[in-house]
N, C-alpha and C positions, 0 to 999 in steps of 0.2 A: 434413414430419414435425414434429409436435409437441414442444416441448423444454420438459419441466418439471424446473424447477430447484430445489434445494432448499439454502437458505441455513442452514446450520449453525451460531447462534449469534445472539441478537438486537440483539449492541452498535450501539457507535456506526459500522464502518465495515462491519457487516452490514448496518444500516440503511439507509449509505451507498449499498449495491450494490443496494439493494431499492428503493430509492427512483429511482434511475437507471435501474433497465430497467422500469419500470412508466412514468417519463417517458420511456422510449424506446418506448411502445405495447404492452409485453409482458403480456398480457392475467394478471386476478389468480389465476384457474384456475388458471393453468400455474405461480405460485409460492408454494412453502412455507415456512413460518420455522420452527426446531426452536430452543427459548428456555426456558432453566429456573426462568427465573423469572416468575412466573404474574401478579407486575404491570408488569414489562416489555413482556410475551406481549398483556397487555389492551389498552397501549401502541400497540402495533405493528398490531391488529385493528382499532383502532377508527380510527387515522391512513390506516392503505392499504387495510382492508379485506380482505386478508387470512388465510389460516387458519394458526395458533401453535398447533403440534402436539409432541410427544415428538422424539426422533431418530430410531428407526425407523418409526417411522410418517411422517416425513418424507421418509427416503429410499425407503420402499417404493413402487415406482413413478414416480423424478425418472432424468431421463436425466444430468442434472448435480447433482452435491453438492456447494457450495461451505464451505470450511469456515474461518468467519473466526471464530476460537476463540482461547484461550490457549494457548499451547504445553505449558503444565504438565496441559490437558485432551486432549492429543492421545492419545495408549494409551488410555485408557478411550473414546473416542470412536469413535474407527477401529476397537476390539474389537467395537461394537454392526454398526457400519457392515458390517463383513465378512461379519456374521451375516445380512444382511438378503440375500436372492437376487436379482440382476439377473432386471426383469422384460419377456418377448417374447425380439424378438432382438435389440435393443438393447445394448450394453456400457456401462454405467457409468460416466461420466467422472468423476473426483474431482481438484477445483479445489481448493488450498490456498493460501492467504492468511496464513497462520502464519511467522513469521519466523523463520530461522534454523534450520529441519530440512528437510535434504533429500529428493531426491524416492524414493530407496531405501528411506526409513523408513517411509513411506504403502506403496512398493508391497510392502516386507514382510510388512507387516501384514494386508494385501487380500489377496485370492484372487489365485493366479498372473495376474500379464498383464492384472491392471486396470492401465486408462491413469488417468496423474495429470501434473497439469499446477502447476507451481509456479510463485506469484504473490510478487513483492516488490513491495507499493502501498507509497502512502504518504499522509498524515491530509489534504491536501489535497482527497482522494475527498470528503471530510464536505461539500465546496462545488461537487463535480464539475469539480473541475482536479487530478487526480490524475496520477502518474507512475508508472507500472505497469511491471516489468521480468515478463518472462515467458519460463518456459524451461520444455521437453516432458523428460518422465520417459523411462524406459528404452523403453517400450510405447507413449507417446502418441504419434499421428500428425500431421502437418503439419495435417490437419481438424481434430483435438481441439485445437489449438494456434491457428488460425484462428477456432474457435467462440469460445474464450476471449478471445483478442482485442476479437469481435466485443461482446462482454458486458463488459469492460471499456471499452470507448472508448463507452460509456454515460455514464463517472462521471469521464472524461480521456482521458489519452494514453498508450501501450503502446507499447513496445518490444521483440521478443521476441528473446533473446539464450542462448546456451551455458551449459549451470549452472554450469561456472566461472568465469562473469561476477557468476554473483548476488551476492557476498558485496561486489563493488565498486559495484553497484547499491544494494546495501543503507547501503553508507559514502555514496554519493552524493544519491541523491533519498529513498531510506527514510529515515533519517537527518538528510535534508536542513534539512525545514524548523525542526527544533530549529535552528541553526547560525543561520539568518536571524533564528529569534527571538531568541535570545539577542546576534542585534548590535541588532535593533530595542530589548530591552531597555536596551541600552548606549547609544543613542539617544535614548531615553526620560529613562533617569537625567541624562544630558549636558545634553538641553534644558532638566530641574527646575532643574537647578544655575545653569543661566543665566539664571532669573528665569522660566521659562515654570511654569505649570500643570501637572500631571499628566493632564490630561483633552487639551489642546492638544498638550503634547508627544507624548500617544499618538497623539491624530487624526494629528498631522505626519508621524511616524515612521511611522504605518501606511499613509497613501495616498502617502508615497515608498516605499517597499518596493515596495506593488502596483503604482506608475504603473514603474519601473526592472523588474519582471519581464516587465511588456508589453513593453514598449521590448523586452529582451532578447530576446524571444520573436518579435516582430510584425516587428519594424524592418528584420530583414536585416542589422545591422551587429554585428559581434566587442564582448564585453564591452571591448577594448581600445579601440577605435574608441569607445565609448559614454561610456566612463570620461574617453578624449582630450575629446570634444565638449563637457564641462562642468569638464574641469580647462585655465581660462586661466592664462598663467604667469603667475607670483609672486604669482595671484590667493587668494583662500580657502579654494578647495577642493584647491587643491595644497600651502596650506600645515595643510590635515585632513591629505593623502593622506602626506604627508614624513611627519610625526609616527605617522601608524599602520604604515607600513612600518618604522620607528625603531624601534616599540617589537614589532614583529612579527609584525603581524596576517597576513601571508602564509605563514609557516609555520607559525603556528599553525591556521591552517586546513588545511592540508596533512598536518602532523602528524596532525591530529582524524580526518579523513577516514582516516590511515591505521589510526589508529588504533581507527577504528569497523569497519573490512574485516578489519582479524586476530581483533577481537573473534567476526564471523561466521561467519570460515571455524573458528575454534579450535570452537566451537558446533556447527559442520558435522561439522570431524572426532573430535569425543567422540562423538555421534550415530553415524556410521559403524562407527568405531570398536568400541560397544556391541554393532551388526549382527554385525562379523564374530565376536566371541566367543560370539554365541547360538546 
């Protein structure tokens, strides 16, 4: 069966997912972009070819609607959506990509017993090395949750987990890459300081980052193991790694993380919250 998708929104990590299942073969028939700005829309037509259409006329007829939007456009969005009638015998799937609102508020809003599947990406999608958490609504079934899988490990890697996982998935890999940058930043500034260039010290700092997440990733071995293999004693890097433990960069990290997971779930239960009083 045919599965046209309809991408709800033309950003950058819209883009991101449009551009990843077209390099995955997904012919351009079967996807639509709904984009409200007419030279973005032109944008996206003339790069993938294409059709940048409204929102209903997007979803009329998509077996999937993805919807990578702002959260401050979700009510008005899902209002259109709900109006538009599932077409055959087909049900609906509606994919969210919106951070931070749970999957009660989409099915609220929808007709009884749409499946909706919630997505925590994260901006690494823009290079198709993303880290996708993925957890099913009250209605979606282990296939709708399969499908979306399948549609994300276009643009990375997915992991599908309980939605009370999301909000630590959001503190963790959503979240994530600000954290890296802002040590590559710190990196950055540290090499100016010691006589290097701003152009040098970026280059350095950026291809140690990328070559340490390979490593991380590829190698088989524990960040512990990876961190031991290039701290010799009393060498250089042990005496970085003293001073940043000194001054606290472990629980500053820890804290952040914890700190960006209450941010989500507080988010979550205003959201709910909202539900039960209407």
């Amino acid at each position: 069966m045919t599965q046209r998708i309809a991408i709800i929104g033309g950003g950058n990590i819209g883009e991101a997912l449009l551009a990843g299942l077209i390099g995955s073969g997904k012919p351009t028939k079967d996807l639509v972009v709904a984009e409200k700005s007419p030279s973005r829309g032109k944008e996206l037509t003339e790069e993938y070819g294409i059709r940048v259409t409204d929102i209903a006329d997007a979803v009329e007829g998509a077996n999937i609607v993805v919807l990578a939007i702002k959260p401050g456009d979700v009510d008005a969005i899902l209002s259109v959506i709900a109006d538009v009638e599932d077409v055959g015998e087909v049900e609906r799937l509606t994919v969210t990509l919106v951070s931070g609102l749970p999957t009660a508020k989409y099915e609220n809003a929808l007709p009884a017993g749409a499946p909706v599947v919630r997505v925590m990406p994260n901006t690494p999608m823009l290079v198709g090395e993303a880290m996708s958490g993925v957890t099913a609504g009250r209605y979606a079934t282990e296939e709708h949750v399969a499908t979306v899988v399948t549609l994300l490990e276009t643009v990375g890697k997915v992991v599908v987990v309980p939605e009370k996982q999301i909000d630590a998935i959001t503190a963790l890999s959503g979240s994530g890459p600000a954290y890296l940058f802002l040590v590559a930043e710190a990196m950055i500034d540290a090499g100016v300081s010691l006589g290097l260039t701003r152009a040098l010290a970026t280059e350095l700092a950026g291809q140690t980052v990328r070559g340490a997440g390979v490593l991380l990733t590829d190698s088989g071995l524990s960040p512990v193991d990876l961190r031991a293999a290039v701290t010799s004693p009393a060498g250089t890097t042990a005496a970085a790694l003293l001073e940043m433990e000194k001054h606290g960069l472990r629980h500053a990290v820890a804290e952040g993380v914890r700190a960006s997971a209450a941010k989500s779930e507080a988010i979550g239960r205003i959201v709910l919250s909202g539900l039960e009083s209407s």
